[in-house]
C-alpha positions in Angstrom: 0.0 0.0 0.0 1.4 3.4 -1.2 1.7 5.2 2.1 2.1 9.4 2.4 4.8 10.1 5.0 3.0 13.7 5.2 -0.1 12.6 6.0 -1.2 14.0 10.1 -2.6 11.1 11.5 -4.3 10.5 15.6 -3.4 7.4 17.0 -6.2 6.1 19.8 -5.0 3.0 21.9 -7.1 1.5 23.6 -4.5 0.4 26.7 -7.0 -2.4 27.5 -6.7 -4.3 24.2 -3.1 -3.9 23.6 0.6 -4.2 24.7 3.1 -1.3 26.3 5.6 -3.5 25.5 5.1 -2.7 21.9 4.6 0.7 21.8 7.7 1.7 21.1 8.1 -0.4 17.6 4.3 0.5 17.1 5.1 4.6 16.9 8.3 3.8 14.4 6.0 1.6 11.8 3.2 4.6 12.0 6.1 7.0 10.9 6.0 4.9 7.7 2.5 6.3 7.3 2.6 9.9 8.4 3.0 12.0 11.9 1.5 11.4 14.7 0.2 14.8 15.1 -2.6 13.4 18.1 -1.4 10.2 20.8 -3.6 9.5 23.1 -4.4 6.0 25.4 -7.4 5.0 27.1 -8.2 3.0 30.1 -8.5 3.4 34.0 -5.4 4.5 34.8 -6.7 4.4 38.6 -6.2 0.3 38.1 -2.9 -1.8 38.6 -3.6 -3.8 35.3 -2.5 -1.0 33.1 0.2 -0.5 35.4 2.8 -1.5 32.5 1.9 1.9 30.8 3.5 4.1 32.9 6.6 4.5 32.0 5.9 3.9 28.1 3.5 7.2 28.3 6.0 9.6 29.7 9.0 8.2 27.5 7.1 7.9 24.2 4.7 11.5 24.8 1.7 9.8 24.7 -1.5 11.5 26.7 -3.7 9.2 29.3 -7.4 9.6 28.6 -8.5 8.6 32.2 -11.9 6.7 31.8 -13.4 5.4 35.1 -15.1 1.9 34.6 -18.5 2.6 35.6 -19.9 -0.6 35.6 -18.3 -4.5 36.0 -18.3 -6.0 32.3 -18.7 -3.3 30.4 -15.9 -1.3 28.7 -16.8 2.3 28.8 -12.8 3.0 27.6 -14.3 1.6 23.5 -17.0 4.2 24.4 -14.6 7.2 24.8 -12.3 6.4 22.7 -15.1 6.0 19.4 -16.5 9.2 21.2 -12.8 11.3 20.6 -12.3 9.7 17.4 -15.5 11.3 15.9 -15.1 14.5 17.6 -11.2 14.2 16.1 -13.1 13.5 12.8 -15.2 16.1 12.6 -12.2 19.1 13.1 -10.6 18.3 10.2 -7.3 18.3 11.7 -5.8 14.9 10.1 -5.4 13.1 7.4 -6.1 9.6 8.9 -6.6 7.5 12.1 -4.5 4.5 13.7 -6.5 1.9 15.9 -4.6 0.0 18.1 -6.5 -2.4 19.5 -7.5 -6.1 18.9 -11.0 -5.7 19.8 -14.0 -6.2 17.3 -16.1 -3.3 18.9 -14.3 -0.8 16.2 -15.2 -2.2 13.0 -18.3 0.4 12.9 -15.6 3.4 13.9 -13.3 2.3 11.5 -16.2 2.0 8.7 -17.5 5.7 9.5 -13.7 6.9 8.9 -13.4 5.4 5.8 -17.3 6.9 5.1 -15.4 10.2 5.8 -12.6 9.9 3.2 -9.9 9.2 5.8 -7.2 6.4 6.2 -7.6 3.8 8.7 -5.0 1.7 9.9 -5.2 -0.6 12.5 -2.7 -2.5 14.9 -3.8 -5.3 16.8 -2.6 -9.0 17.8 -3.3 -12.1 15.9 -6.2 -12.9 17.6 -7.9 -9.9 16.2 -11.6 -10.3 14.7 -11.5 -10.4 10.7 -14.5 -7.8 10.7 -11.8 -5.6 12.2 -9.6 -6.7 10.3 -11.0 -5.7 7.1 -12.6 -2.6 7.9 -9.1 -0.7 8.0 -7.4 0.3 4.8 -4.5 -1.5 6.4 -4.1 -3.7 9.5 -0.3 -4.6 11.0 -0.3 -7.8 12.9 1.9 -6.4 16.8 3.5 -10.0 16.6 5.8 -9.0 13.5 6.5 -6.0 15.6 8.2 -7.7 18.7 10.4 -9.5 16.6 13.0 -9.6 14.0 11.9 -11.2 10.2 15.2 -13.0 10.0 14.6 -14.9 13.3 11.8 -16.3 12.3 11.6 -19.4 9.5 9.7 -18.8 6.2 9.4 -22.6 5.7 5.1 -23.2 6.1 5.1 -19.1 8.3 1.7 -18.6 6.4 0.4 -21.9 8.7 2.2 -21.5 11.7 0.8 -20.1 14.9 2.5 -17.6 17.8 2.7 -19.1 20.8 -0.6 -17.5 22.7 -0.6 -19.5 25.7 -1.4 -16.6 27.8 -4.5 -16.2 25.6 -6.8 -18.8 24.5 -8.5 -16.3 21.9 -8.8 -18.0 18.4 -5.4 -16.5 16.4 -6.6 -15.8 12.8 -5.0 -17.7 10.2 -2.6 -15.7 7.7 -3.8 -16.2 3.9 -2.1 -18.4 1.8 0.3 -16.4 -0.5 0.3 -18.1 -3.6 -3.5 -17.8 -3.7 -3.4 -14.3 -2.7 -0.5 -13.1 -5.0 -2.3 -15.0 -8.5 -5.5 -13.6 -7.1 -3.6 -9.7 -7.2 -1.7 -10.4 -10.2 -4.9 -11.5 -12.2 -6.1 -7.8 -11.5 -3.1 -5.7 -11.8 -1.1 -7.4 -14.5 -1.0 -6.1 -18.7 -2.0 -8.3 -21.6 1.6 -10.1 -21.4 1.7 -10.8 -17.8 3.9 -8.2 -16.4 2.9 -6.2 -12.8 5.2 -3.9 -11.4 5.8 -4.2 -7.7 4.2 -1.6 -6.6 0.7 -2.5 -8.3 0.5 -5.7 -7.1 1.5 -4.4 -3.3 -1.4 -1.7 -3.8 -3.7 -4.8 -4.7 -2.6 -7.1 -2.1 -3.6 -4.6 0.4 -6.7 -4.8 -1.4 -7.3 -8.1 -1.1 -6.6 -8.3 2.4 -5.8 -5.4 4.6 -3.4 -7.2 6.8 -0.9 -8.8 4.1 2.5 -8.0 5.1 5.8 -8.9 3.7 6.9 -9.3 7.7 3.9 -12.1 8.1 5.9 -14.1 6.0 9.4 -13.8 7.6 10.7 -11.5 4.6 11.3 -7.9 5.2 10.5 -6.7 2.0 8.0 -7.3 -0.8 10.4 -7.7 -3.6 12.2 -10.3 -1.7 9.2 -12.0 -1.2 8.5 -12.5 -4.4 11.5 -13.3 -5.4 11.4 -16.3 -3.1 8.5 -17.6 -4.8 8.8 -20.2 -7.4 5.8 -19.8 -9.4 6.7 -16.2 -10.3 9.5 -14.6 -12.4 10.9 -11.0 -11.6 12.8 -9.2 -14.0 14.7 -5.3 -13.3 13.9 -2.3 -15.6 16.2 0.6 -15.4 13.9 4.0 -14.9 15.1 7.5 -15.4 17.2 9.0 -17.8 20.3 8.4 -15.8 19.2 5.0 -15.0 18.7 6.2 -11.4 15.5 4.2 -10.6 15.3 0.7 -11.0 11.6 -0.6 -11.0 10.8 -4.6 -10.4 8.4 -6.8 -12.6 6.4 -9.9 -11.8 4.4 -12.1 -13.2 3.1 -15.8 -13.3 6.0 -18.4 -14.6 4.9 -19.3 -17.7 4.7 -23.1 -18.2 7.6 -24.6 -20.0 7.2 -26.2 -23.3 7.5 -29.8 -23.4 9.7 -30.7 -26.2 8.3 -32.5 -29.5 8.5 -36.4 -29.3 10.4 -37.8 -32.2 8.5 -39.8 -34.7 9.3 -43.7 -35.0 11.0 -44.8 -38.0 
């Protein structure tokens, strides 16, 4: 997905739903989007469970939004924070939202962006609701976040689950690439095959809001599809110094079996 580094962009956590220990990464991958102009956290900050946040709030500026919890079993944090995001909304004052949370009760908040003409992206665990999911323009799994890509194994990645002991939420099951990448090419690619890179990345956020090169132990896209064997990549030289080099893909065309000789 093409992203606008100049794009002003409020980024609502909702501190019950997500993990301080992530913060930190999380801020650096929404620089890859835009500014965070507004940072905010909800929860009841008069609790020990959000306890963790402390020190993450002061060290990465990011303002409390104290919201007591009125009544056992329901959360009236999603309330305030869907309440600020609309009033954010209606001021004008950015260019998109990010949602950090992995809880389903946004999907509606992050439809009525969208309604408005603004960019959502979310951030949220594995365990995250597909509804969710796929009502943000684009969704970044946290796991890929608290680790390296080249610690982890691209051998079967697209079936392998995190360990989530601590949670026994269902962990959503990552789409398998070579479905998803024929699927985007099919859309994207000219009358002799040929995508460049940056279509078929558009269209695979298309497709599925939370495809990620990272999902799949491979930092970036073009290495990714390098990897793949049913594809072939080729290198154009751009520019009139030759200054840009943009990459091609398309399916690998089947190879041509070779004539069998006649008898006799």
């Amino acid at each position: 997905m093409a992203s606008n580094t100049n794009q002003k962009l409020a980024v609502l956590i909702d501190a019950d739903n997500a993990q301080a220990s992530v913060i930190r990464e999380l801020l650096e991958e929404v620089s890859r989007y835009g500014t965070a102009t507004i940072k905010r956290a909800y929860g009841d900050w008069t609790t020990t469970n959000l306890k963790g946040w402390k020190e993450v709030l002061h060290t990465m500026a990011v303002q409390p939004i104290q919201q007591f919890s009125y009544t056992s079993g329901k959360n009236a944090t999603d309330s305030a924070l869907i309440i600020d995001a609309m009033d954010v909304l209606h001021t004008g004052r950015v260019d998109g939202f990010c949602l950090v949370s992995s809880d389903s009760d946004f999907t509606r908040l992050a439809t009525r962006i969208r309604e408005a003409g603004l960019v959502v992206y979310g951030f949220g665990e594995r365990k995250t609701p597909e509804p969710f999911v796929a009502a943000c323009d684009k969704f970044v799994y946290t796991e890929i976040l608290r680790i390296q890509p080249e610690e982890k194994k691209p051998e079967d990645i697209s079936t392998s689950k995190p360990d989530d002991e601590a949670n026994p939420a269902k962990v959503a099951e990552l789409p398998k690439l070579k479905s998803l990448v024929l699927k985007a090419l099919e859309a994207v690619a000219r009358d002799d095959g040929w995508s460049t890179l940056s279509a078929l990345g558009s269209q695979l956020n298309r497709i599925h809001p939370s495809f990620d090169p990272r999902n799949y132990g491979v930092t970036k896209l073009g290495d990714l599809m390098r990897k793949q064997a049913y594809l072939e990549t080729k290198e154009v030289v751009a520019g009139e110094a030759g200054q840009h080099i943009n990459l091609y893909v398309r399916r690998k065309l089947p190879v041509a079996s070779a004539p069998v000789p006649k008898a006799g």
